[in-house]
C-alpha positions as CSV (number, residue, x, y, z in Angstrom):
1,X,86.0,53.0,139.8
2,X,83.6,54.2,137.2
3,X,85.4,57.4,136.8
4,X,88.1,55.4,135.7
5,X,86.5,53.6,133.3
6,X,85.0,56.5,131.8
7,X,88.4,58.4,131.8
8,X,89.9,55.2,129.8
9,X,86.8,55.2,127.2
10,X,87.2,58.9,126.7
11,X,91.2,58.1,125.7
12,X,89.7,55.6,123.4
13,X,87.4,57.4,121.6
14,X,89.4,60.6,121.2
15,X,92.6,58.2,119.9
16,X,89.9,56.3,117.9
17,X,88.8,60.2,116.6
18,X,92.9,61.4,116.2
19,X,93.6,57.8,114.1
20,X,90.2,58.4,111.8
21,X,91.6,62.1,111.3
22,X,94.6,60.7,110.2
23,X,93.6,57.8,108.2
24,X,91.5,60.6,106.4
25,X,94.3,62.7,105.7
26,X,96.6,59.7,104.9
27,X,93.2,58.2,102.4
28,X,92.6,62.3,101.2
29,X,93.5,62.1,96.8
30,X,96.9,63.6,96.4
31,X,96.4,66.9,94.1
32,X,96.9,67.4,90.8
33,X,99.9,69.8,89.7
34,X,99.9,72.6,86.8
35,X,102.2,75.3,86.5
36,X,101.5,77.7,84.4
37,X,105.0,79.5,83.4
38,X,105.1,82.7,81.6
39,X,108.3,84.0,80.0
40,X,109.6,87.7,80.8
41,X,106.4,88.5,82.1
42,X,106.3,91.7,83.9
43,X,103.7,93.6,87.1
44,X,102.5,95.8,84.3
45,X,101.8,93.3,82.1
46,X,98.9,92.1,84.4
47,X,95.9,94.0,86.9
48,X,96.9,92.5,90.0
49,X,99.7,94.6,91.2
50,X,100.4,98.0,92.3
51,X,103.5,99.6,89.9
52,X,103.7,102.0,92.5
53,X,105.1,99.2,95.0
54,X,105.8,96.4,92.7
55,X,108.6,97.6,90.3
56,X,108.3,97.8,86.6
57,X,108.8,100.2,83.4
58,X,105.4,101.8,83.2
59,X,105.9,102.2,87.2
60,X,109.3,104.0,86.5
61,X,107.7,106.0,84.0
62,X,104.9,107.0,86.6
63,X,107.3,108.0,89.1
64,X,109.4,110.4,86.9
65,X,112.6,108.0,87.3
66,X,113.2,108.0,83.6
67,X,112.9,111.7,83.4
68,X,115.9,113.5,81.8
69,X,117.1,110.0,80.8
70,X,117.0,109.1,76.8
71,X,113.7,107.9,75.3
72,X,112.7,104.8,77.1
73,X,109.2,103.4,75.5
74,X,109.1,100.1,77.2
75,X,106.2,101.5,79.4
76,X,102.5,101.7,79.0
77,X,100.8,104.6,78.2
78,X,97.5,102.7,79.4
79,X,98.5,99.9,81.4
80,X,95.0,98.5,82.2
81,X,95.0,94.4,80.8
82,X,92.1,92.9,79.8
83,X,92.9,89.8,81.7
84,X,89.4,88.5,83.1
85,X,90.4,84.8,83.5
86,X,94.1,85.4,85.7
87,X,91.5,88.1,87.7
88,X,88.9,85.1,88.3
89,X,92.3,83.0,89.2
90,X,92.8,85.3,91.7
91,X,90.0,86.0,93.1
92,X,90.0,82.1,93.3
93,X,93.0,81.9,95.1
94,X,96.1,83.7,96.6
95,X,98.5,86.2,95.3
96,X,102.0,86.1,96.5
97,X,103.7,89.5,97.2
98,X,107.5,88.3,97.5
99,X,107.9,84.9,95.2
100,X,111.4,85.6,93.2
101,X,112.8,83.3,90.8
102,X,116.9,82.8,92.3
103,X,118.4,83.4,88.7
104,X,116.5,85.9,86.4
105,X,117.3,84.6,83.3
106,X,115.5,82.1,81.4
107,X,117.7,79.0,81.6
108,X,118.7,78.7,84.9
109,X,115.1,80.0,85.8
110,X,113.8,76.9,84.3
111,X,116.4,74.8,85.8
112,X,115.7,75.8,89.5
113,X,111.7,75.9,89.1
114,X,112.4,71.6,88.0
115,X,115.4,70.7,90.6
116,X,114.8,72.8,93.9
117,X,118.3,73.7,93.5
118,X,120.8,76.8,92.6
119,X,121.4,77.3,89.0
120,X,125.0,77.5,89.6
121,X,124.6,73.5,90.7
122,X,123.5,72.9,87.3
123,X,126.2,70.0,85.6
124,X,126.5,71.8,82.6
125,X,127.4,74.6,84.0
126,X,129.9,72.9,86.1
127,X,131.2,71.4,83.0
128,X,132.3,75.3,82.1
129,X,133.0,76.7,85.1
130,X,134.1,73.8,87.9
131,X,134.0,74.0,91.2
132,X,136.3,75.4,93.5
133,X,136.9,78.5,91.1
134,X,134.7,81.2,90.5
135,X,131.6,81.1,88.1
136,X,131.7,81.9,84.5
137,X,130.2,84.5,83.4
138,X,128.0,82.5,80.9
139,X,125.0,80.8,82.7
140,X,124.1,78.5,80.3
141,X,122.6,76.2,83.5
142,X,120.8,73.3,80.8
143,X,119.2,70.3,82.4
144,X,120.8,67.6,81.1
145,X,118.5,64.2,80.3
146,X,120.1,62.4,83.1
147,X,120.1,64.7,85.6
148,X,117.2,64.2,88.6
149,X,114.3,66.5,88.5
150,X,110.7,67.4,89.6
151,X,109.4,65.3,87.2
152,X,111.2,62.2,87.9
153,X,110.6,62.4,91.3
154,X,106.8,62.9,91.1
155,X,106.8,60.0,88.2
156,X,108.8,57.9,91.1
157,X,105.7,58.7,93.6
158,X,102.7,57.3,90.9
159,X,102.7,60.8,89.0
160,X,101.2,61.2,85.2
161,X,104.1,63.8,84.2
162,X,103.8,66.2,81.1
163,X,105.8,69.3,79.4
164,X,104.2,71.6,76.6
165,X,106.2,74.6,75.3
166,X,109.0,76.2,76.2
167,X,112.2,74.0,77.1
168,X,114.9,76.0,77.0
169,X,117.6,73.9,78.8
170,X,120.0,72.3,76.3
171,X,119.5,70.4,72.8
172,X,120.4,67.3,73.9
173,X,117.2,66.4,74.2
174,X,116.1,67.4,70.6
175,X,116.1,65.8,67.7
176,X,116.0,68.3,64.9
177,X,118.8,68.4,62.0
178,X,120.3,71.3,60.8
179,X,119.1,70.3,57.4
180,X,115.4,70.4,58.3
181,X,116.3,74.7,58.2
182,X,116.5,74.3,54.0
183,X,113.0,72.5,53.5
184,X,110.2,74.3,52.4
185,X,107.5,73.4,54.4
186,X,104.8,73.8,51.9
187,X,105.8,70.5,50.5
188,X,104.5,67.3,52.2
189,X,107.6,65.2,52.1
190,X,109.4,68.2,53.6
191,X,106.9,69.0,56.7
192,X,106.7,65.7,57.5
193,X,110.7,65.5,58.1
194,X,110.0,68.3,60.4
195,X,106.7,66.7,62.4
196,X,109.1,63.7,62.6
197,X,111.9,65.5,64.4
198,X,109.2,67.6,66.6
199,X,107.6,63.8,67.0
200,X,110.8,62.9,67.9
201,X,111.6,65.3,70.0
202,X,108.8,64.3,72.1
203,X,109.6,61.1,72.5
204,X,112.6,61.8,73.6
205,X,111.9,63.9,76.9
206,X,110.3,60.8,78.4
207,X,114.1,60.5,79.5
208,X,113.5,62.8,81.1
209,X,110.9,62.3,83.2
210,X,108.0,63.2,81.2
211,X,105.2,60.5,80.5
212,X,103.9,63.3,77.7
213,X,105.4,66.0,75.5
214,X,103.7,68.3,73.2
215,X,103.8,71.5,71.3
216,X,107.7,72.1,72.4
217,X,110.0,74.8,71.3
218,X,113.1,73.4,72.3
219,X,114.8,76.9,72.8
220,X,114.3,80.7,71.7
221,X,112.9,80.3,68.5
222,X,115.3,81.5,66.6
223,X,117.1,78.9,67.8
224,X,115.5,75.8,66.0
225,X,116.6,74.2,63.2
226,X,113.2,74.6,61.0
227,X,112.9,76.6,57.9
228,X,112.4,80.5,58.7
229,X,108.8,80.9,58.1
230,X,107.8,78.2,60.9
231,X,109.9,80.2,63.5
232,X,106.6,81.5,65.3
233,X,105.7,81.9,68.7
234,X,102.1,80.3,68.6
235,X,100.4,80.4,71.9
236,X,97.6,78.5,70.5
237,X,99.3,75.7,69.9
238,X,100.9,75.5,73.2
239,X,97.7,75.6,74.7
240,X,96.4,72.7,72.1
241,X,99.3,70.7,73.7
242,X,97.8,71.2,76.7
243,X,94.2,70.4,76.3
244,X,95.2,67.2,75.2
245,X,97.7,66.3,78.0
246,X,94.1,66.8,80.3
247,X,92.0,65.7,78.1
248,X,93.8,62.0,78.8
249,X,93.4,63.0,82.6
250,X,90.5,61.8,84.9
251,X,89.0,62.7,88.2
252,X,88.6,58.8,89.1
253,X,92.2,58.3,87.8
254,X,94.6,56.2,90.6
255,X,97.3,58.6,89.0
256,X,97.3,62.3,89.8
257,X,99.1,64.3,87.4
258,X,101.8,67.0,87.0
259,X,102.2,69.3,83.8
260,X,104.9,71.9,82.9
261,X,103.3,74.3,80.8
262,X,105.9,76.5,79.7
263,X,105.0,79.2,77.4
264,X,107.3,81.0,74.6
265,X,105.6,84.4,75.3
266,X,105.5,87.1,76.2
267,X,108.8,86.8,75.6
268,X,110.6,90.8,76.5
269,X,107.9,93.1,76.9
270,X,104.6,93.1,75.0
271,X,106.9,95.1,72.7
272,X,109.6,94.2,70.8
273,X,111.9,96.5,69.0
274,X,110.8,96.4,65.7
275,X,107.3,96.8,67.0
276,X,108.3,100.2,68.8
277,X,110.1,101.3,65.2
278,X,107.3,100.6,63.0
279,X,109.3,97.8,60.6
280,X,107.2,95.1,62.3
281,X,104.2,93.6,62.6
282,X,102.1,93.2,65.3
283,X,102.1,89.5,67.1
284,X,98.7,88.9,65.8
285,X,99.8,89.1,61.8
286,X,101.5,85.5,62.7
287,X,100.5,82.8,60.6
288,X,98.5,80.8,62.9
289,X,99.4,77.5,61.3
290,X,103.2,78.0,61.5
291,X,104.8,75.8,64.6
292,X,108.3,74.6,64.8
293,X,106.7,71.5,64.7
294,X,105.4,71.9,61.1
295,X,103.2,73.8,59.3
296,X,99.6,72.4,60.6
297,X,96.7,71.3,58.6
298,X,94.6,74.2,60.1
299,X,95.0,76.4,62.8
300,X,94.6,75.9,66.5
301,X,91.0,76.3,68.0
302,X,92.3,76.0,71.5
303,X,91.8,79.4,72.2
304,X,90.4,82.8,70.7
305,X,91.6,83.6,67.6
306,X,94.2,86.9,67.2
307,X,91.1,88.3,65.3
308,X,89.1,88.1,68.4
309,X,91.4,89.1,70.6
310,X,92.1,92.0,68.7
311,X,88.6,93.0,68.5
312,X,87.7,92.3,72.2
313,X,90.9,95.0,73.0
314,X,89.1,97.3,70.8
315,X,85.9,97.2,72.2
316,X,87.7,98.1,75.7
317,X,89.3,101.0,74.5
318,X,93.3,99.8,75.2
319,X,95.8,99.9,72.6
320,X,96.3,97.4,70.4
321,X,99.8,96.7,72.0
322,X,98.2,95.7,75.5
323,X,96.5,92.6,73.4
324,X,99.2,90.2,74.3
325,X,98.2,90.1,77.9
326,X,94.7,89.4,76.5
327,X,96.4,86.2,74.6
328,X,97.9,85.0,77.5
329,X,95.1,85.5,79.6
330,X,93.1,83.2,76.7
331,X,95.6,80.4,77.3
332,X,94.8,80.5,81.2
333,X,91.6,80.6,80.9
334,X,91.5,77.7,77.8
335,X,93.2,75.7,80.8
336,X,90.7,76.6,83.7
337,X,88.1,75.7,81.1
338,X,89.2,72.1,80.4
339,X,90.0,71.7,84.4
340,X,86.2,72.2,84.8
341,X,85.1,70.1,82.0
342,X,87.1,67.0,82.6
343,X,86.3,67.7,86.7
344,X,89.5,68.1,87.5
345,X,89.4,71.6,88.9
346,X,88.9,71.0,92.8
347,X,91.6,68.8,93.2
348,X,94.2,70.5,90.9
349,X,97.0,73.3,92.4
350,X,97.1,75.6,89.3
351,X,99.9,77.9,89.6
352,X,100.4,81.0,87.4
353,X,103.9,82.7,87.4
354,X,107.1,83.7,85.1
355,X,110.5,83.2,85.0
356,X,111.3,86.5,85.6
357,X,110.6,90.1,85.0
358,X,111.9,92.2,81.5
359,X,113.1,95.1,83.6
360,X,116.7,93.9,85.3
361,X,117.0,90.9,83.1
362,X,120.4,89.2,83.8
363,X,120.9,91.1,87.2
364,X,120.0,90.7,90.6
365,X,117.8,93.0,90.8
366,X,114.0,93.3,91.4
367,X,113.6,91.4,87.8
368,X,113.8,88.6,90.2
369,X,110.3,89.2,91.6
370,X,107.5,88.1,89.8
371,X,103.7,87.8,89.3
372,X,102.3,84.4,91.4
373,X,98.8,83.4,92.0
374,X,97.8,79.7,93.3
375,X,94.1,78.5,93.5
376,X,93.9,75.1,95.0
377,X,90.0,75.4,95.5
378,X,88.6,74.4,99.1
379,X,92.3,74.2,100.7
380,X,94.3,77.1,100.0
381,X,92.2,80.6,101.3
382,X,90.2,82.6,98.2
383,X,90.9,86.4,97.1
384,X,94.0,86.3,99.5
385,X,97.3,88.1,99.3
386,X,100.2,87.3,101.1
387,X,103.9,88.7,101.8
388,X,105.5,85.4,102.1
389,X,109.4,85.7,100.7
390,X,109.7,82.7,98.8
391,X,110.8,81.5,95.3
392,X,111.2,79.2,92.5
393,X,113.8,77.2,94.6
394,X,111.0,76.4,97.2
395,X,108.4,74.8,94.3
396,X,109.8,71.4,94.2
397,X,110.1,71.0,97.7
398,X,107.0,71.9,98.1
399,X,105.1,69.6,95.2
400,X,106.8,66.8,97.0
401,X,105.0,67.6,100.2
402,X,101.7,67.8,98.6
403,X,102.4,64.3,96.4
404,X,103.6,62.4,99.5
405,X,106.4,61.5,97.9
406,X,108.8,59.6,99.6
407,X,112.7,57.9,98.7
408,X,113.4,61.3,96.7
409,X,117.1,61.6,95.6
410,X,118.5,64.2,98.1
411,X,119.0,67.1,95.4
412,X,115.6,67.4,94.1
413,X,114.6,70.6,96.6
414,X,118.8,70.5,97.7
415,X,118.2,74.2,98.1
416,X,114.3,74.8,98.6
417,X,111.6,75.1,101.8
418,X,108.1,73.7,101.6
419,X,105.4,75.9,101.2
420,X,103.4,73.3,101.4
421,X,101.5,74.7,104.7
422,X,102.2,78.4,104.3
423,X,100.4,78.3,101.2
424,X,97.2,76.0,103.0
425,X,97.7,79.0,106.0
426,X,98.8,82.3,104.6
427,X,97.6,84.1,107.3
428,X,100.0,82.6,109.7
429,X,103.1,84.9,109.7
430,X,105.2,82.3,110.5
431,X,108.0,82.9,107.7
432,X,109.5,79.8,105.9
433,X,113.1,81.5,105.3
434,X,114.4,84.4,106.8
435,X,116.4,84.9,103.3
436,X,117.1,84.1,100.2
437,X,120.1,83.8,97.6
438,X,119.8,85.5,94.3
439,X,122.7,84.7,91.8
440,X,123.4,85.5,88.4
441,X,126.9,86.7,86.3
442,X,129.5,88.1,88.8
443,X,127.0,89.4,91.5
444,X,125.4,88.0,94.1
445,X,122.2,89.6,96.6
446,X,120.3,88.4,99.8
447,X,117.2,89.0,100.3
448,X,115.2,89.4,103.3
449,X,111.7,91.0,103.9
450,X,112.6,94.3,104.0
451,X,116.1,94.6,102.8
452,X,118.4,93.3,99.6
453,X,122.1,93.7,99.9
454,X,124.1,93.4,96.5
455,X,127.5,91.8,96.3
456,X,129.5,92.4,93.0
457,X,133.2,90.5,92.2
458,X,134.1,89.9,88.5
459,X,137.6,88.5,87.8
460,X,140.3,91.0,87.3
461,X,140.4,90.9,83.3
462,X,136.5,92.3,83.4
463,X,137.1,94.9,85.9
464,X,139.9,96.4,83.8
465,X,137.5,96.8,80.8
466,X,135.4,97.8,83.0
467,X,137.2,101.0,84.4
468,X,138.7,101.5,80.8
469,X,135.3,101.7,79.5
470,X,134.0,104.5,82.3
471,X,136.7,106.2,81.6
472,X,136.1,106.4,78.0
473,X,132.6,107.2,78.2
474,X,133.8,110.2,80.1
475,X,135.4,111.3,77.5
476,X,133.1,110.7,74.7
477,X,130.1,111.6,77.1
478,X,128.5,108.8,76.3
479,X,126.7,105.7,78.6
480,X,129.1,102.6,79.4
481,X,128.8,99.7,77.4
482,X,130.6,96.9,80.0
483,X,128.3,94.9,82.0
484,X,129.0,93.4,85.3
485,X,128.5,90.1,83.4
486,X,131.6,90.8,81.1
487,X,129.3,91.3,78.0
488,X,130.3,94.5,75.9
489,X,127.3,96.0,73.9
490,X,128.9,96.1,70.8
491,X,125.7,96.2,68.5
492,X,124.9,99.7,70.0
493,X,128.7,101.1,70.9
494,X,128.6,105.1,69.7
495,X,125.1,105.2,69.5
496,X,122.9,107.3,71.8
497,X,119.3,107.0,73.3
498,X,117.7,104.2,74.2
499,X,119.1,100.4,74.5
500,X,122.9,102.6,74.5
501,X,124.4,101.6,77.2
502,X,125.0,98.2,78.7
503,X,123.1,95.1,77.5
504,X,119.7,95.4,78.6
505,X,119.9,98.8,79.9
506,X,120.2,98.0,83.7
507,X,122.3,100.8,83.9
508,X,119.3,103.2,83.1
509,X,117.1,101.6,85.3
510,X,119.3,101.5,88.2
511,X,121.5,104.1,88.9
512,X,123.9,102.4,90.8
513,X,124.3,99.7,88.7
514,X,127.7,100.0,88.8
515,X,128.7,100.0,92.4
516,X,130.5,97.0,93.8
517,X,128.3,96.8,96.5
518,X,124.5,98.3,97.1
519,X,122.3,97.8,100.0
520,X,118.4,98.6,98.9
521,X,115.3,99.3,101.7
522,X,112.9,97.7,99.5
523,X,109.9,99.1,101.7
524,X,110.6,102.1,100.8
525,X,112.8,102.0,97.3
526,X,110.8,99.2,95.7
527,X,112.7,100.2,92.6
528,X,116.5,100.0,94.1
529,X,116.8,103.8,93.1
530,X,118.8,104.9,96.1
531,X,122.0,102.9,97.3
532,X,122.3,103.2,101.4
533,X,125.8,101.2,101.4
534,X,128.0,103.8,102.4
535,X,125.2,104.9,104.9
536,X,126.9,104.1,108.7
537,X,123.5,103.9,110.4
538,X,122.8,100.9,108.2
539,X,126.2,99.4,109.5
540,X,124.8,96.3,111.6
541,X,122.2,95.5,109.0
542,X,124.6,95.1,106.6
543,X,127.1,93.1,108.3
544,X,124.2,90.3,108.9
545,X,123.5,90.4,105.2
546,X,126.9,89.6,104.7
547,X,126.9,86.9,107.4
548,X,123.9,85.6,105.4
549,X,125.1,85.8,102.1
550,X,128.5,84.3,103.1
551,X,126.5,81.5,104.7
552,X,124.3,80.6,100.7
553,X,127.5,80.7,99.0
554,X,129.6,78.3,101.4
555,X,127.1,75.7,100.7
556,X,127.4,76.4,96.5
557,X,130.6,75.0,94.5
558,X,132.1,78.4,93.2
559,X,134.1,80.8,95.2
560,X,132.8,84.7,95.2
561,X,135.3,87.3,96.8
562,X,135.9,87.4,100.3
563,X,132.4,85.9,101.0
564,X,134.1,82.0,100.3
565,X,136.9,80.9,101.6
């Protein structure tokens, strides 16, 4: 009898134990979310990857793959960063191997990263290419105001939801005049029509889901209707819009909070064009005072001034043309610094990453596969790395686990995985997906951990400018100028050298850019150099990419090929 009894009060006491473990849990604060969300960013535009593994221009440069090719300077002669805060970030937390972003442009980046879903679900770009028939080529995948997102979602579930930069999907939501590009902003009456609409503006996203706006470029800069000289990409005054979305933030707040910090830059490569010519000035000539939202009263103090920055890259020895990674990193670590101030930091998940890569830009590519560090301090491991495949489409999904959100509208994460636990265990080796979709134009790739298998189908019109366009460079002896996409380089047609073939030179950095179909070991051909389609030992693999990719695109609303019925 009394070893009964004891037996009962041991099942007691251990489901007394299990329910305080889970009212602990269930009682634990919900974190804090920050992305940080560079634009073009590239591996060798940071420390913490090798460019012999992880692809890039200065990499391709390295490895003699540009050699007998025209000039191609879009590589780093010294390609060491000074980048001491994203290094502490780190060392702080873990550094994803394989994180791609599904569509490697920067709109329907943007859009995936805020839905969880494909950018070819995106309404407006339903509204041009409907379902049932194939996709246009122009992926123009806006957000529309009324459309569900991230931020509604995590608003729904008690979040404090903010946005500061870089939009970039659709005007709808803005509020500037095309008049407002004849003011002269060195007149008051004039810059205050233009804080209005950036005032405006701001208000207006809270349709969006967004308790807070600041500091927002609507689009590319060029692209706003403000008078020429306040078309300026200032970092500084992102990061200001930042600092004061925390600074409003508190540790014994019932509300945890969720920014999008979206930044304009880099924005291409640390070079531009006119930088690489010599008829431009560095970034760090900008007027500092010179926003889109106005021409300020005095300039940002967020962060280091382009003086300092300039000197600091000096002191180090690098070229002045590495300094924009020193820039950025001065954002980061304006952000880290506030976190820590406002005691914020251990319960926030900051997340550093881009929307794509520079190299591959509008392809499938490995321009898909970006930098991505997380810190999350005390739950997710320190100074870890981790070959996880996973992307942008996963993020939403995975904020949702960590907010405990619950009655979510079933498309916010339609197409993602948690990560939720992989990220709190990286060393388990449990994979969340086996694949993953990339889309973008007229091609299509899976992905898997070792291999990538590349699908292309454009419309019948495209392919015959296509072949008349090989066949006249084969004449003229000169580099095609018809992309996949259906996009004709005019600007450069008859020129030779650099930027002379197709938009964005993917056929330069991938020599089989053309091919219909490509099948890439990306163990060994990180860079997607050597196409092993045709290659019948490989015959099984790629039969179950096909399966695979036939099995993403039935689910999507446009046909492609033979791979949709």
């Amino acid at each position: 009898m009394k070893s009964i009894i004891s037996a009962w009060v041991l099942l007691l006491l251990v489901g007394a134990s299990m329910n305080a473990v889970g009212n602990a849990q269930a009682d634990a604060p919900r974190p804090n979310i920050l992305l940080f969300f560079t634009d073009d960013l590239d591996f060798d535009e940071i420390n913490l990857y090798d460019l012999t593994q992880y692809p890039s221009h200065t990499g391709m440069r390295q490895q003699g793959y540009y050699d007998g090719k025209p000039d191609q300077s879009d590589y780093f002669s010294n390609p060491r960063m000074l980048t001491p805060n994203l290094e502490k970030l780190a060392s702080q937390g873990l550094t994803l191997n394989r994180f791609y972003i599904t569509s490697p442009i920067c709109t329907p980046s943007r859009f995936t990263i805020l839905t969880g879903r494909y950018a070819s679900r995106s309404q407006a770009f339903l509204h041009h290419s409907p379902a049932g028939g194939p996709a246009n080529v122009n992926w123009g995948t806006g957000l529309k105001i009324a459309e569900t997102n991230i931020a509604k979602a995590l608003q729904d579930a008690g979040y404090f939801t903010g946005v500061v930069g870089k939009w970039h999907l659709g005007h709808d939501i803005s509020r500037y005049d095309k008049e407002l590009k004849t003011l002269d902003p060195m007149k008051p009456e004039d810059n205050q029509r233009i804080r209005d609409a950036h005032e405006d503006t701001c208000e207006a996203f809270k349709q969006a889901g967004f308790d807070f706006a600041d500091s927002i470029y609507v689009g590319n800069i060029g692209e706003i209707h403000v008078p020429q000289m306040l078309k300026r990409e200032n970092l500084p005054w992102v990061t200001q819009g930042a600092l004061n979305f925390l600074d409003l933030q508190s540790p014994e707040s019932d509300k945890p909070f969720f920014l999008y910090m979206s930044l304009p830059l880099p924005h291409n490569q640390f070079y531009d064009t006119q930088n690489r010519s010599g008829k431009g000035a560095g970034w760090w000539n900008n007027d500092p005072r010179a926003t889109p939202g106005g021409y300020l009263d005095e300039a940002p103090t967020s962060q280091p001034s382009s003086d300092d920055v300039m000197r600091r890259i000096r002191e180090a020895g690098l070229p002045d043309v590495n300094s924009m990674a020193t820039n950025l990193d001065d954002s980061l670590g304006a952000v880290m610094a506030k976190l820590e101030e406002r005691g914020l930091a251990e319960n926030t998940v900051l997340i550093f990453t881009s929307d794509h890569q520079s190299r591959g830009k509008n392809t499938v590519y490995e321009a898909a596969r970006v930098p991505f560090v997380v810190r999350w301090p005390g739950k997710i491991p320190a100074g870890v790395r981790s070959d996880l495949l996973c992307g942008n489409v996963d993020l939403p999904s995975t904020f949702l686990e960590w907010a405990g959100a619950e009655n979510v509208p079933e498309d916010v994460g339609q197409d993602g995985v948690s990560l939720a636990q992989a990220l709190l265990n990286p060393e388990d080796a449990t994979p969340v997906r086996d694949a993953l979709l990339l889309e973008c134009g007229f091609a299509r790739a899976v992905v898997t951990d070792r291999w990538k298998l590349i699908a292309c189908r454009a419309p019948d019109e495209i392919m015959q400018r296509m072949a008349e366009d090989a066949a006249r460079a084969e004449r003229e002896g000169t580099r095609r100028y018809v992309a996949w996409d259906g996009r004709t380089n005019e600007r450069n047609r008859g020129k030779r050298g650099f930027s002379a073939g197709v938009v964005m030179d993917s056929d330069r950095d991938f020599p089989h850019y053309f091919d219909a179909d490509q099948l890439y070991d990306l163990d060994a051909d990180p860079f997607e150099q050597v196409n092993l389609f045709g290659d019948e030992a490989n015959r099984e693999t790629i039969e179950q990419l096909q399966d695979q990719l036939r099995g993403f695109l039935e689910t999507l609303p446009h046909t492609f090929g033979e791979f949709t019925p």
